[in-house]
N, C-alpha and C positions, 0 to 999 in steps of 0.2 A: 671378673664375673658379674659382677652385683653394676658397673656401668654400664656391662652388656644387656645387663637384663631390663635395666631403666630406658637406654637408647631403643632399644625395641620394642618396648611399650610404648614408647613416646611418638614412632615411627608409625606401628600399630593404630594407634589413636587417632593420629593424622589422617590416614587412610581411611578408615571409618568417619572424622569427619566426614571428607572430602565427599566421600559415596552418600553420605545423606543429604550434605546441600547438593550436589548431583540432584539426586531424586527429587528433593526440593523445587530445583530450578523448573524441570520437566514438570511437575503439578502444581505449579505457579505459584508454591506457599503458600496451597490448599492443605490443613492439616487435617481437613475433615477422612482425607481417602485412608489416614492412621486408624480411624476409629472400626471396635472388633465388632460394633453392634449393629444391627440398622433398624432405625427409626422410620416411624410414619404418622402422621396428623390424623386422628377421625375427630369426627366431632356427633355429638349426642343431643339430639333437640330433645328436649324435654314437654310432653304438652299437659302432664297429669298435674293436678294441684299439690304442695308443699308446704308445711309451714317451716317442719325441720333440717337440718343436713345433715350429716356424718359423714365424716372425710376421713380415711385410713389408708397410708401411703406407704413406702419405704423411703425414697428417694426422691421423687417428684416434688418442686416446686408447685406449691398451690394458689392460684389468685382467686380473690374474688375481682368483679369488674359490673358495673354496670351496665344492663345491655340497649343495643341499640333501638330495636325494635321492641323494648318489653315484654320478651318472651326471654325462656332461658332456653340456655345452648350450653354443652360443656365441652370444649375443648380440649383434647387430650393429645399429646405430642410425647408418644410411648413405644414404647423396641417392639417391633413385629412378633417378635416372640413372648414378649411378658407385654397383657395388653391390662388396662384397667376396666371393672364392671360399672356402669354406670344404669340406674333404674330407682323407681321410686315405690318404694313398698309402706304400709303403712304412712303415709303422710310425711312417710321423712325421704329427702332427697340420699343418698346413698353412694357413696364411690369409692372403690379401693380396689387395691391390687392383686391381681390373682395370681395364686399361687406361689410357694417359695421357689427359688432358683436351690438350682443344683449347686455345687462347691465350684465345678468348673466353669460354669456361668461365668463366674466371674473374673477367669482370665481373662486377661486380652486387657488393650487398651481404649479409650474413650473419651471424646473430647464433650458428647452432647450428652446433654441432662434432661433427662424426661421431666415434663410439666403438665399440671392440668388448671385450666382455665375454668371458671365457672362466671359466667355472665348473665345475670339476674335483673330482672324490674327493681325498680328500687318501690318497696313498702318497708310493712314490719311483718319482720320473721322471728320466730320463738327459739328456738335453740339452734346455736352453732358449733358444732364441735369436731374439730381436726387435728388428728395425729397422724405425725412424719417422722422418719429417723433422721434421714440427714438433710431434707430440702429444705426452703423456705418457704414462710407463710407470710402473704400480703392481703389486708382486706383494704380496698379504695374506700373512700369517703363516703359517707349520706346516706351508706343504710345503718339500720336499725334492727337491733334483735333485740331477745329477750336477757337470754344468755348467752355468756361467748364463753369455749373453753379450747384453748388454742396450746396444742405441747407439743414440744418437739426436742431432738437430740444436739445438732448440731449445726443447724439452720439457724437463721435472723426472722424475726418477727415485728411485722409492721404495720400496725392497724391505724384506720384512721377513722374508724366511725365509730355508733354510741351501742350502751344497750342500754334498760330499762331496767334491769336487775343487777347481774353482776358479770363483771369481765376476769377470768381466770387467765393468766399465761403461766408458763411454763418451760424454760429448756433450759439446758445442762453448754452447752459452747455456741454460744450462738447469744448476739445484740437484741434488744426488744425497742422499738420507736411504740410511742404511744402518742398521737397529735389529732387538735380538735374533739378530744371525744369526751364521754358522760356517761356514768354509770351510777347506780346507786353504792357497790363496793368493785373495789382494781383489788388483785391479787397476784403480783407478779415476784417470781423466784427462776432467779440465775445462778446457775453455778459458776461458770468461766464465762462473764462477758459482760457489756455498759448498758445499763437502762437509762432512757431518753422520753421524760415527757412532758408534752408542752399544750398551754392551751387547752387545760381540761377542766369537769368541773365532778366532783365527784362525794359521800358522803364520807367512805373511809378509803384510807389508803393503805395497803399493806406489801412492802417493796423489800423483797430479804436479797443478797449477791453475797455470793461467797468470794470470788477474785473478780474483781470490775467495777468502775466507776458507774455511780449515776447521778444525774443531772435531772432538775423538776422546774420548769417554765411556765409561771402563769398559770398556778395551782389554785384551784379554791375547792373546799373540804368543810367535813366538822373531823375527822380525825386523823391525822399522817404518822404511819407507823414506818421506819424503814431499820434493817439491822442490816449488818455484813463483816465481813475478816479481814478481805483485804482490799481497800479501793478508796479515791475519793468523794465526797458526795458534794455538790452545788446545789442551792437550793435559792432561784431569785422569782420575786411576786409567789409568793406562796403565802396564802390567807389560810389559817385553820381556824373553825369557830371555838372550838371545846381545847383540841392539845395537839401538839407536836412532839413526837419521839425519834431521836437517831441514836444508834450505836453503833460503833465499829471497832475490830481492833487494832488493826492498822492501817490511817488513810487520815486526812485531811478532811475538816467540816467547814464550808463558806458559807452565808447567805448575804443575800443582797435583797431588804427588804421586805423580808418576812414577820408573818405576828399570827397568835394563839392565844388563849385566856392561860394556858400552861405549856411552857417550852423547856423539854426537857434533853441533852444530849451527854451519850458517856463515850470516851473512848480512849483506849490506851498507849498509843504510841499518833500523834496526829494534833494538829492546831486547829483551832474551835475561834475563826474569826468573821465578823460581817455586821449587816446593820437589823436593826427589828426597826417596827415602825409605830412604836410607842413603850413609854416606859415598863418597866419591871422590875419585882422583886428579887434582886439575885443572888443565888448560891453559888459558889464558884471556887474551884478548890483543883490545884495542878502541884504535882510532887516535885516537878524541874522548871516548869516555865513561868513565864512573867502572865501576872494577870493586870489586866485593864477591861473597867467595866463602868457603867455609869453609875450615879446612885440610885439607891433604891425608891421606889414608889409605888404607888398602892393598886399599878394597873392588872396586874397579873403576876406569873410568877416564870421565874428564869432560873435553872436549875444546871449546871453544867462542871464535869468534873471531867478527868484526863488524869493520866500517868504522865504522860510525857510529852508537852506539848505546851502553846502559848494559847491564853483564854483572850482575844479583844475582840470587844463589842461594841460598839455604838449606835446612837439612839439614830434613824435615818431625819432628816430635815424636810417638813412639810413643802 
């Protein structure tokens, strides 16, 4: 009984293949004719003055972009049926989703992903701020705000330009790239996912992940703060003027190159190895692991303790 019922499943399954690459063949391994929604392009010229924006989305991928002719345009590439508002009411630019979907809405299948484009002159703008549940956010290079406050759910975040004040991120599963940019404070908090930033220059930094690596390239600061639970951190060319702080509880600490007037890192299960780029006063204390450290001197101070883990350090070579 129980081989019959297998051999006929199995039989079953074939057949079903067989009828899908069928239908396959006939739509040329077009998988778009699956999808339960239909999508259409509008686009929104903007001509009223702005300084600010507010973006509130559900789903839609968000760009900024640079535009061609120095005027703005917003692009939106959204379901005929759920469209986005776009208009500028008090001096702030404005775009978000209308309306909730029903429960049933959301059957069906769907390969396309609503996006909206927004293509801007490049000046300086004063506040930027964009919430998504599950899309991504990209801002291109070369502009300039005031403030950036950039959150999302499950999306990737990738900014490449500066503000004047302070740049906030924010998401819960979803990677954050931070390159080329400048702020007076970075405030960026991951729950599940790796922060990446390179080539910045900023006054403080403040970098928490809860599961996820991050990596800091070509940092210069006067304060770097970063915590997290579970992940490892890389940290090469990074200049603090005032202090350095890492913690984690479980992950691995490198640097390659690094220095502070005070460098301080703790963490509980992970090795604490790399170079500084001048002496220090070092404190140094591991429950299991081998410590190697240079001797002390009177440049600053080196503060570094671990549970479980090997502490080497060495001084890098002019």
């Amino acid at each position: 009984m129980k081989k019959a019922l297998i051999i006929t499943s199995i039989v079953l399954m074939a057949i079903g293949f067989s009828v899908f690459f069928g239908v396959m063949v006939v739509h040329g391994f077009d998988f778009s004719w699956l999808d339960a929604r239909d999508f259409e392009t509008n686009t929104y010229n903007i001509t009223e003055n702005f300084d600010d924006m507010t973006i509130c989305v559900k789903t839609a991928d968000v760009y900024f972009m640079p535009s061609e002719n120095e005027k703005c345009s917003v692009i939106c590439f959204e379901e005929v049926k759920r469209k986005h508002s776009v208009e500028v009411t008090e001096n702030t630019l404005n775009i978000k989703a209308e309306g909730e979907k029903a429960w049933y809405e959301y059957v069906g299948f769907s390969i396309k992903s609503p996006s909206v484009t927004v293509k801007l002159p490049l000046k300086v703008y004063k506040n930027l701020s964009v919430k998504t549940s599950t899309g991504n956010i990209s801002v291109a290079e070369n502009f300039i705000f005031e403030n950036v406050s950039l959150i999302g759910s499950t999306g990737n975040v990738n900014f490449l330009s500066s503000a004047s004040d302070n740049i906030t991120i924010k998401t819960s599963t979803g990677n954050v790239n931070i390159s080329d940019s400048a702020a007076k404070d970075l405030d960026i908090t991951v729950s599940t996912g790796n922060i990446s930033v390179n080539s910045a220059v900023f006054q403080t930094i403040n970098a928490t992940v809860s599961t996820g690596n991050a990596r800091f390239t070509g940092i210069r600061c006067k304060t770097f703060f970063t915590e997290g639970s579970t992940g490892n951190i890389v940290l090469n060319d990074v200049l603090a003027e005032e202090r350095i702080y890492i913690k984690r509880s479980t992950g691995n600490v490198k640097f390659d190159g690094i220095d502070a007037a005070e460098i301080e890192v703790r963490t509980s299960t992970g090795d604490v190895k790399g170079s500084l780029l001048s002496g220090k006063i070092f404190s140094t204390d591991s429950d299991t692991g081998t410590i190697r450290v240079p001797e002390s001197s009177s440049d600053g101070k080196c503060d570094i303790k671990t549970n479980t883990g090997d502490i080497i350090i060495e001084i890098k070579p002019d």
